[in-house]
N, C-alpha and C positions, 0 to 999 in steps of 0.2 A: 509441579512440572513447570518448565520454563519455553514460553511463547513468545512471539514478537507482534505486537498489534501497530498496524501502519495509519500514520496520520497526517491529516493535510488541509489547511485554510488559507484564504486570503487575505489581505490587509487594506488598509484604505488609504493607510499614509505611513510617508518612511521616517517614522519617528520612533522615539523611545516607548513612549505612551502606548503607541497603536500595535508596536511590535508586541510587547510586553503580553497587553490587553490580550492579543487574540493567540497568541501563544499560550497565554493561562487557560482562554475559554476551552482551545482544543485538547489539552492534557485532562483538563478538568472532564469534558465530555469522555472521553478513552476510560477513563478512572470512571465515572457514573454508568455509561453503560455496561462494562464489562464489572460491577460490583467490583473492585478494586480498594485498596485504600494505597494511601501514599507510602507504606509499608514496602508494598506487593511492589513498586518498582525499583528496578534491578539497573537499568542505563535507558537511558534516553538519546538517541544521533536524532539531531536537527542539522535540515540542510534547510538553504534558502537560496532564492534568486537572485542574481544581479543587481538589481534594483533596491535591494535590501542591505542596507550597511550600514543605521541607525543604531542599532544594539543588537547584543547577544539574544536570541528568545532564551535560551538558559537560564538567564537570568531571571524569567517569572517564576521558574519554579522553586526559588526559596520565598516566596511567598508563600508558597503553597503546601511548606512544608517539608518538598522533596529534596533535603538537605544530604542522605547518603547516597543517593544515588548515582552511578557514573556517568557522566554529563559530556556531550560534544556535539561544537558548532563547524555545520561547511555552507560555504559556497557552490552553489552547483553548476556546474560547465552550461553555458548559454546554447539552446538549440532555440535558430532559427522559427517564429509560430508558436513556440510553449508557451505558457501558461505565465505571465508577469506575477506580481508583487505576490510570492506565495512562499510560504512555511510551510514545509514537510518531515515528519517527525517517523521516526522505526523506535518502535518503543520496546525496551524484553521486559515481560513481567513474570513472579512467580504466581501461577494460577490453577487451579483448580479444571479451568474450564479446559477441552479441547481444541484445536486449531478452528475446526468448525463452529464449534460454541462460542470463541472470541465475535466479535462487532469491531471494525475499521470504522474509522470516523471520518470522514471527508464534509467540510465546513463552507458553507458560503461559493465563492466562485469556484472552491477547489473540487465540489461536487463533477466537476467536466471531466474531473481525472479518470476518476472509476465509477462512474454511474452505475455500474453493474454491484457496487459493493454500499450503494446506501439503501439503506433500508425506505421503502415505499411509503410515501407521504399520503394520508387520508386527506382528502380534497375537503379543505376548510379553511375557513379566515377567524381564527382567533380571534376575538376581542376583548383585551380585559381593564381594569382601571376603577379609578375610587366612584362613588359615589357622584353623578352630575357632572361625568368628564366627558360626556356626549357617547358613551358607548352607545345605544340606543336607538337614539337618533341618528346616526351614521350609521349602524348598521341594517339598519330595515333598507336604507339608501342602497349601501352596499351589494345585498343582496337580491333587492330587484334590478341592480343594474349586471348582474350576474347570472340573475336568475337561479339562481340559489335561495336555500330556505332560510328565515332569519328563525334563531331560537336566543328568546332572552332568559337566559338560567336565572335571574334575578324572579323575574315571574312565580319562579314554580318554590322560590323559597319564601316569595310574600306571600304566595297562597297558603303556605303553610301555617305561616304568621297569620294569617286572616282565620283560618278555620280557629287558631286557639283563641284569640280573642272575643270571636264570637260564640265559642262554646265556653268562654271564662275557664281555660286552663293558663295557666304561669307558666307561659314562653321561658320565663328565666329558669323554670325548674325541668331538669333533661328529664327525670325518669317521667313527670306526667307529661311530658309530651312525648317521650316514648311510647310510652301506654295509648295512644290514640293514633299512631302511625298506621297501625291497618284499617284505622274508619276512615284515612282520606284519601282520596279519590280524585285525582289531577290529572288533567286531558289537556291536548294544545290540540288547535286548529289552526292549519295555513291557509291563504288566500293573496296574489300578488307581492308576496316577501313580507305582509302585516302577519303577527303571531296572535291569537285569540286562546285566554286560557281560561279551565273552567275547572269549578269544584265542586264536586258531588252534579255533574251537568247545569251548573251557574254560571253562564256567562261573569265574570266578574276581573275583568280586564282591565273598567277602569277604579273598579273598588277597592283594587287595593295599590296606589298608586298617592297612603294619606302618608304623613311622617310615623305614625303610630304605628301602621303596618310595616314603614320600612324599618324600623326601631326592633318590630317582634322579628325581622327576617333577617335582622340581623345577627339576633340572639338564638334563631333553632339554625342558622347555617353554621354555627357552633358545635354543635351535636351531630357526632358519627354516626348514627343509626339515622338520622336524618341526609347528613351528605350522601351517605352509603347509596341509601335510597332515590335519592336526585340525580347521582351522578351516576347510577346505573342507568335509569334515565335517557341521561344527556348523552352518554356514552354510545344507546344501539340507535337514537338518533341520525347521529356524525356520523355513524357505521354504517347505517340505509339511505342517506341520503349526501346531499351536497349543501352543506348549510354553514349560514353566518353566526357563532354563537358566542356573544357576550355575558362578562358574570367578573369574580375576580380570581378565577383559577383556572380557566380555560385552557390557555396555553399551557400554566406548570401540572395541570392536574388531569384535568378532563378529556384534550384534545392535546397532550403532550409532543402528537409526531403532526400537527398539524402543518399545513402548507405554506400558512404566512400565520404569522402572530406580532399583533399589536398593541401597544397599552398607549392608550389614553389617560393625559393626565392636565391638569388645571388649577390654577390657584384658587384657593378656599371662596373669596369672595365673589370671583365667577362663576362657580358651582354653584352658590348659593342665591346669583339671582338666575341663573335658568333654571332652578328648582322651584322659585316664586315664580316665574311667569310660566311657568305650567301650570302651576296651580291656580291662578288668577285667569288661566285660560279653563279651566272646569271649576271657574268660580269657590273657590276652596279658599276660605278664609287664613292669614297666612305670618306669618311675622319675621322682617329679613334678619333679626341679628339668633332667633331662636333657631331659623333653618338653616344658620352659619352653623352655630355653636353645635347642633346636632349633628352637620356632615363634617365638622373635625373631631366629632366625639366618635361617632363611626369609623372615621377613617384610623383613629387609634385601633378602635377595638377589633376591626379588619385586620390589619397590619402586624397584631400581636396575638390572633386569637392561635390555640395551639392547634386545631386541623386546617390544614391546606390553608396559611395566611394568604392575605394579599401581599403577594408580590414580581416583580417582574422575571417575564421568562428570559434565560439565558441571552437564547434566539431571538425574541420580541425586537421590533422594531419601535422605540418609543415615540412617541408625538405632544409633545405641551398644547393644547389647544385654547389656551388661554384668551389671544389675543386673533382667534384665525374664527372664522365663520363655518356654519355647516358643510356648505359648497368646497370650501378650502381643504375643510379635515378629511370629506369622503375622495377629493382628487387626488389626496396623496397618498391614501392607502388605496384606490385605485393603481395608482403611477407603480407603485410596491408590488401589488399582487401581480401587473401586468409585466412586470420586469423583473 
């Protein structure tokens, strides 16, 4: 049967690029929520604002594949108070689902349209990003200045990584470390936005924070029967409570309808000395060009592993934090969440 699903975002700039850019995001979301493919659509009417005369949005969607489709660009009549630099799209798709069952997408500023028709945002601050890009540390910040719980999803997968190690199972072999998923036993403790995690009731918060443990937690967050298990987890967490939680799939996986999402991200060899002076700070003997080599051997094997990789959500607001200080990083996803 054939539906019409309505859409709407804003832009930042009247350009080719930015028209394009958020043009693609919103058709793209319309198609992802309503399980769509580029098949299912049937025409597409884009209006825009005034302010908008850079390019066609039509034009992002032969990117995107959406070659048959019927296609048309308007201008919309200027009322006094509306809504500036904005793209609004009436999409007809062939779908399955009923009028009820379709999902409107309304994006960024253009949520003011119909508030009534976005789906209800789980009160969280995302954070996700490679290895040593300050998720971390900015977020325990974050979330006492919110009052909010921090949860580091990295924790509960070193923990996993520590229990095989010290029982001498092969991290890199999934089925024995499936075989030992029901002996472990992971607990978190909050106190002032600090997370305290334990195994089998062992405090070991800071024991597992060596390169070897981050090396084996890298290797069972690999393993679905192990995510499965974590990110149920994480999941009735974010669902009972109001928390900050960093990892590298938060926003695309975990906390997908989350309220702000962030990624954090740093060049190799900045990573690699606030990874040494951590460690030089709990006296852990250390070597900069080996703890280089290891967080871009990581960050491949994140980046490309097949469940839930590392990468950026849609919606994420990015941050380089390369060259910026703690204070810097936590003010401007402050500045984000507050506006």
């Amino acid at each position: 049967m054939y539906c019409c699903i309505r859409g709407a975002i804003t832009v930042e700039e009247n350009t080719k690029e930015c028209i394009w850019h958020n043009a693609e995001l919103m058709i793209g979301e319309i198609i992802k929520r309503n399980s769509l493919s580029v098949d299912d659509i049937i025409s597409v009417v884009f209006t825009a604002t005034r302010d908008i005369d850079a390019a066609y949005p039509a034009v992002a969607l032969r990117k995107m594949g959406i070659t048959e489709a019927s296609l048309m660009c308007m201008q919309e009549m200027y009322v006094k108070g509306s809504l500036q630099m904005c793209i609004r799209a009436m999409v007809t798709v062939n779908t399955d689902k009923t009028k009820k069952e379709t999902e409107h997408v309304y994006l960024k500023g253009a949520v003011a349209l119909r508030p009534d028709l976005v789906k209800e945002k789980t009160e969280a601050v995302a954070i996700d990003g490679p290895a040593g890009s300050g998720k971390s540390t900015v977020a325990k910040l974050i979330a006492k200045e919110l009052g909010y719980i921090y949860v580091d999803t990295g924790a509960m997968y070193r923990a996993v990584g520590l229990y095989c190690i010290d029982n001498n199972i092969n991290y890199a072999d999934n089925k024995a470390v499936e075989a030992v998923l029901d002996k472990i036993d992971i607990s978190l403790a909050h106190a002032d936005g600090s997370q305290k995690i334990f195994l089998d009731s062992q405090d070991i918060t800071d024991l597992i924070r060596t390169p070897e443990v981050a090396d084996a937690a890298s290797k069972v967050a690999a393993i679905g029967s192990v995510r499965q298990m974590l990110v149920a987890l994480q999941k009735k967490i974010a669902h009972d409570n109001k928390v900050v939680m960093d990892g590298r799939d938060i926003g695309t996986n975990v906390i997908p309808d989350a309220r702000v999402k962030i990624y954090l991200d740093a060049n190799v060899e900045e990573r690699a000395r606030r990874r040494c002076n951590e460690l030089e700070q709990k006296g852990i003997a250390y070597d900069f060009n080996s703890i280089a080599a290891d967080i871009s051997a990581r960050d491949e094997y994140d980046k490309n592993r097949e469940i839930n990789p590392l990468t950026v959500a849609e919606d994420a607001n990015v941050i380089d934090t390369s060259d910026m200080s703690v204070d810097q990083v936590k003010d401007t996803i402050l500045k984000i969440i507050r506006g």
